[in-house]
N, C-alpha and C positions, 0 to 999 in steps of 0.2 A: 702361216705368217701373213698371208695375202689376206685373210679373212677376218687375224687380227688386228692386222693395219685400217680396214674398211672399218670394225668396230669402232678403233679410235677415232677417225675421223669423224664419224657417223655421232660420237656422243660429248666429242670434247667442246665442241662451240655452244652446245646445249647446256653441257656443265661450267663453262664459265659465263655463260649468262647467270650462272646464279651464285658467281663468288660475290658480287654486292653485296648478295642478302646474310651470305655465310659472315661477310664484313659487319652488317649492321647488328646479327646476331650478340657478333664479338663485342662491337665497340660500344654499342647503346649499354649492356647489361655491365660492363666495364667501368664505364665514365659515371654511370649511378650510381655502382659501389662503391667505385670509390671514392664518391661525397657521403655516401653513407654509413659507412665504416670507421668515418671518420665520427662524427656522434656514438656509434658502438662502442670505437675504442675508449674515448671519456667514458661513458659508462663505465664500462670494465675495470679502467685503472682506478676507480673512486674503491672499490673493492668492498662497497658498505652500499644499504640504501634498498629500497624498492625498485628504483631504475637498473641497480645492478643486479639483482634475483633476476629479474625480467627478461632483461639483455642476454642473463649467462642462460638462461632458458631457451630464447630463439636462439642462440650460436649451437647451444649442444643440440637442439631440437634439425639443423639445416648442415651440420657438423656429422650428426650421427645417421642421418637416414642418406638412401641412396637418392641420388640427384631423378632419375625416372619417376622413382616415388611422388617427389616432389612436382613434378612437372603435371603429374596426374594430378593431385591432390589443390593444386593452383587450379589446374584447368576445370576441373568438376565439383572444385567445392567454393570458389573464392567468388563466382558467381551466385549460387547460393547463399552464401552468408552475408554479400552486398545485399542482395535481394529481400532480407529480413527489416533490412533502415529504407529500403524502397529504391536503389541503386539498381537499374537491370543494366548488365556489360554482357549479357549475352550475344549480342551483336560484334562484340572486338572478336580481333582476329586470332586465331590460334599463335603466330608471330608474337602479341602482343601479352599474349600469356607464356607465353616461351620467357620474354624479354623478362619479365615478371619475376618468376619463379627462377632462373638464374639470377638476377639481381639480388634477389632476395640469399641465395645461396652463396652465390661469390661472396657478398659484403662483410659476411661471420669471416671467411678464410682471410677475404683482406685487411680485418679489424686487429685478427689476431696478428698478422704483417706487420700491424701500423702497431701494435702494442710491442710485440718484441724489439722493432727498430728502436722504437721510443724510449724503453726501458735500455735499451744498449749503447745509449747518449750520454754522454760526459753531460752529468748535468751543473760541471763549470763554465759548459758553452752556454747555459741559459741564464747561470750570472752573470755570464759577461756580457751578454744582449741586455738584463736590467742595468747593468753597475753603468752602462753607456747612456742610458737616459731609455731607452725602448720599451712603451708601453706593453700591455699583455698581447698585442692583437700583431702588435710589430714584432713582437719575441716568436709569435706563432711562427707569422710570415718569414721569416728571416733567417729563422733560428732552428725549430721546433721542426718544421717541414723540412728543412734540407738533411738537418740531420738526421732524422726519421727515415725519410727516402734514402739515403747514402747507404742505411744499414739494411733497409727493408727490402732495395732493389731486384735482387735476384728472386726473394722469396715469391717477388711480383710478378717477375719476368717466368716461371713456373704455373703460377695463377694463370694466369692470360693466355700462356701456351695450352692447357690444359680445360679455357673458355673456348679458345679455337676449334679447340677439338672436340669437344662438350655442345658447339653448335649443330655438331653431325644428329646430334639426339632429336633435331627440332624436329623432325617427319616424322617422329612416333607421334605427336600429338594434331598432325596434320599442313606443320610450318612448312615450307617446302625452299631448302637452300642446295648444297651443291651435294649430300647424303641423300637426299629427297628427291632428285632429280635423277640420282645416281640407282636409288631404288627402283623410279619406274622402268630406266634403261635396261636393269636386271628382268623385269617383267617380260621382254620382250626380247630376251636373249637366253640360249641356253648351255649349257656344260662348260665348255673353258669359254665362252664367248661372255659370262655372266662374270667370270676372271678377269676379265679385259674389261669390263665395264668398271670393277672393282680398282682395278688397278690405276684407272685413268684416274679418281675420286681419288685415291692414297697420294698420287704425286702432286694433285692441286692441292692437299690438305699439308705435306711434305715440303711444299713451296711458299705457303702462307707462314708457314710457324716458322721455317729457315728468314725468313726477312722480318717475323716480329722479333724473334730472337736477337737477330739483326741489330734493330734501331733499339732493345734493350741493355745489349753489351757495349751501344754506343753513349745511352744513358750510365749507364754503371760508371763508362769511362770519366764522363761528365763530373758526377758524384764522386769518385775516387780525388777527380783534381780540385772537386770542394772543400773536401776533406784534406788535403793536405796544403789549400791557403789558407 
């Protein structure tokens, strides 16, 4: 017990130096999707067109392969293929292609969120935002988004939890957050001590999604009392 208390001491100030970046992980790749999911979803609901073959192509394309895949396939090929029109980014940082390739992935899952929400709207609430004088741009803001989010929230609040956790992957590719740190502590521990290091990284990760979950059920609450003024 003595030995796994010295563990924890030994790796916990180490591993929350790097919840920031586990934070930035989350929140960068988040706050881009979901402006970009937002274009996706138009796409998609036009349900015609060249824009939408295209769109339904990246979704099934970031949909159906494994997230690691991807994270590779960003980090070894997306330089290269800059590198054809004369773009070298081989200088960014592994973080940066992390941030990349999750965005790019979240965005399909989020679009499809913003499409069922959207589909699952009385769309007498968006006459009623025209019949009052409300341009198209005012029915978005007003209208279109709360109701969207009101039906979309949880499936969001699941995303996000599951971005959280999805941050622990970034040290496969070199990103180094609170899995990454947790790794090298492993390196330099062994048999149940490498337990203990494991352990220490489960309850900071057990602690982050317990408080996003948090301010999302206090969001939902939010939306619920939209929804019924």
């Amino acid at each position: 017990m003595d030995s796994g208390l010295q563990i924890i001491v030994n790796v916990l100030p180490g591993m929350l130096q790097y919840v920031p970046m586990t934070l930035v992980y989350t929140l960068a790749p988040s706050i881009i999707a979901a402006i970009l999911a937002v274009f996706i979803c138009q796409a998609r609901l036009r349900g015609t067109g060249v824009a939408y073959w295209l769109v339904s192509l990246f979704v099934s394309f970031f949909r159906g392969t494994p997230q690691l895949v991807q994270l590779f396939l960003i980090l070894y090929g997306l330089p290269r293929l800059l590198l054809i029109i004369g773009i070298d980014i081989n200088d960014w940082s592994a973080g940066t292609f992390y941030i990349i390739a999750t965005t790019l992935n979240l965005s399909c899952f989020v679009a499809e969120a913003y499409r069922g929400g959207y589909l699952a709207m009385d769309y007498r609430q968006i006459e009623a935002g025209y019949s009052i004088g409300f341009s198209r741009l005012q029915c978005f803001f007003h209208v279109i988004v709360p109701g969207t989010l009101q039906n979309a929230v949880l499936n969001l609040k699941n995303l996000s939890i599951d971005v959280l956790k999805g941050a622990s992957l970034a040290y496969t590719i070199g990103a180094i957050e609170v899995m990454g740190y947790a790794d090298r502590m492993i390196g330099l521990n062994s048999g149940v001590g490498r337990l203990w290091v494991l352990g220490v990284a489960a309850v900071i990760y057990f602690v982050l999604v317990a408080i996003l979950e948090l301010l999302f059920n206090l969001a939902a609450k939010h939306y619920q009392r939209y929804g019924k003024a």
